[in-house]
C-alpha positions in Angstrom: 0.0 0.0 0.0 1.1 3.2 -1.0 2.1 6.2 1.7 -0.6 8.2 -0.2 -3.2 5.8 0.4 -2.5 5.3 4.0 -2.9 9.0 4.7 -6.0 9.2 2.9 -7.1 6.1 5.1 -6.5 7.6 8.2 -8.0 10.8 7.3 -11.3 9.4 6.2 -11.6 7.0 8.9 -9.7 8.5 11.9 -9.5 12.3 11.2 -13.2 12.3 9.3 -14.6 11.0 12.8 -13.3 13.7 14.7 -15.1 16.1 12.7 -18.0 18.6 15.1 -20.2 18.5 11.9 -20.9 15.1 11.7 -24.7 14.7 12.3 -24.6 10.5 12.5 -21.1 9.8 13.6 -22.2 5.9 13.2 -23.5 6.2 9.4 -20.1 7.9 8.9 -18.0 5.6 10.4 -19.1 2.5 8.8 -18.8 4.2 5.5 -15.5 5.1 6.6 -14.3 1.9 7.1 -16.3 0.1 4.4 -14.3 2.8 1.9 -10.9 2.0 3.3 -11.7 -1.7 3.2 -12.2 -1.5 -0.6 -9.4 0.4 -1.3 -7.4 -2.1 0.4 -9.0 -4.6 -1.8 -7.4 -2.9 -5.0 -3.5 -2.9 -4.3 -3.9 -6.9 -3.4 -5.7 -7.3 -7.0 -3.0 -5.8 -8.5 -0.5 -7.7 -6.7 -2.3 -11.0 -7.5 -2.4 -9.9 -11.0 0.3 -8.1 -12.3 2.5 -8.3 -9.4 3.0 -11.9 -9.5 1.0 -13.6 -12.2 -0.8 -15.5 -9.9 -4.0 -14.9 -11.9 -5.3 -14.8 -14.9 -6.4 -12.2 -16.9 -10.0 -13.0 -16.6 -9.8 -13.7 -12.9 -7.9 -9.8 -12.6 -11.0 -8.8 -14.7 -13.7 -10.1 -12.4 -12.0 -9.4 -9.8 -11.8 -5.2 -10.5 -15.3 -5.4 -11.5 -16.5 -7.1 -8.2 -14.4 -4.3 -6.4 -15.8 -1.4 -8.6 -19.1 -2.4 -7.8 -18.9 -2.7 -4.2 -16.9 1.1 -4.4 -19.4 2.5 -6.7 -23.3 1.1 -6.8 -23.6 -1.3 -3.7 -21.7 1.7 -1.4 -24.1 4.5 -3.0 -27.2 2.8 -2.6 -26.1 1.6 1.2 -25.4 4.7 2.2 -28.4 6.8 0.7 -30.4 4.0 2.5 -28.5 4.7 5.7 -29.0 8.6 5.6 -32.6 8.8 4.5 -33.7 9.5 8.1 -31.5 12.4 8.9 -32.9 15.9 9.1 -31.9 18.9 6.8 -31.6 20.9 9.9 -28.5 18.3 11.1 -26.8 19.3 8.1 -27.5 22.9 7.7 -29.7 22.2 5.0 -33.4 23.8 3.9 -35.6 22.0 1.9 -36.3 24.5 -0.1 -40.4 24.5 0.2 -40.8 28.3 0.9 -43.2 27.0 3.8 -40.9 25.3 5.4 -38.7 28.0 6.2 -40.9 31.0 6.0 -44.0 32.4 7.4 -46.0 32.5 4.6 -49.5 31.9 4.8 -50.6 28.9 3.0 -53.0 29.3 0.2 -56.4 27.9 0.3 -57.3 24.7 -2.1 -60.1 25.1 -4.0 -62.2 22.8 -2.0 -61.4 25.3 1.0 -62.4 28.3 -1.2 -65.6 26.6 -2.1 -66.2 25.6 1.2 -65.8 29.4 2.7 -68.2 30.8 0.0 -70.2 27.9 0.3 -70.7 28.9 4.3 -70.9 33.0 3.5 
């Protein structure tokens, strides 16, 4: 493993942790570590592969497109399953739905506009 990728290793998964705006420190961390897992995975393919010979060019093939779709797909969906609970108030988000955020009066549906001149 290279010195680069150790660094980046420790930042995501020690460094990341220690970060104040973290609003679910556990969704974070096994991301973190599911990340740094994977690109441990990588190096060892290539060792296996083109490092020693030790496998085939169909098994190096397989092999980088199980990895890329554990890093890519299978991670992205996992973690948009894991966050779909947090608020945008935890991460200094709006919604953007002028009501949520403003005090604007809502406007009346036209079953409630029928109703009031219904009742007048």
């Amino acid at each position: 493993m290279t010195d680069s990728m150790c660094i980046n290793s420790y930042t995501l998964v020690v460094k990341g942790l220690t970060s104040r705006l973290l609003a679910n420190k556990g969704v974070y961390s096994l991301a973190a570590g599911y990340t740094a897992f994977i690109w441990l995975l990588y190096p060892i393919c290539w060792g296996l592969s083109e490092g020693s010979n030790a496998i085939t060019v169909t098994s190096e093939m397989i092999f980088y497109g199980i990895l890329d779709l554990f890093a890519g797909p299978l991670f992205l969906f996992g973690f948009l399953f894991a966050i779909q609970g947090l608020e945008y108030d935890n991460l200094g988000f709006q919604s953007g739905k002028a009501s949520d955020y403003m005090d604007v009066p809502a406007r009346p549906t036209e079953k409630a506009a029928e109703a009031g001149a219904a009742t007048s």
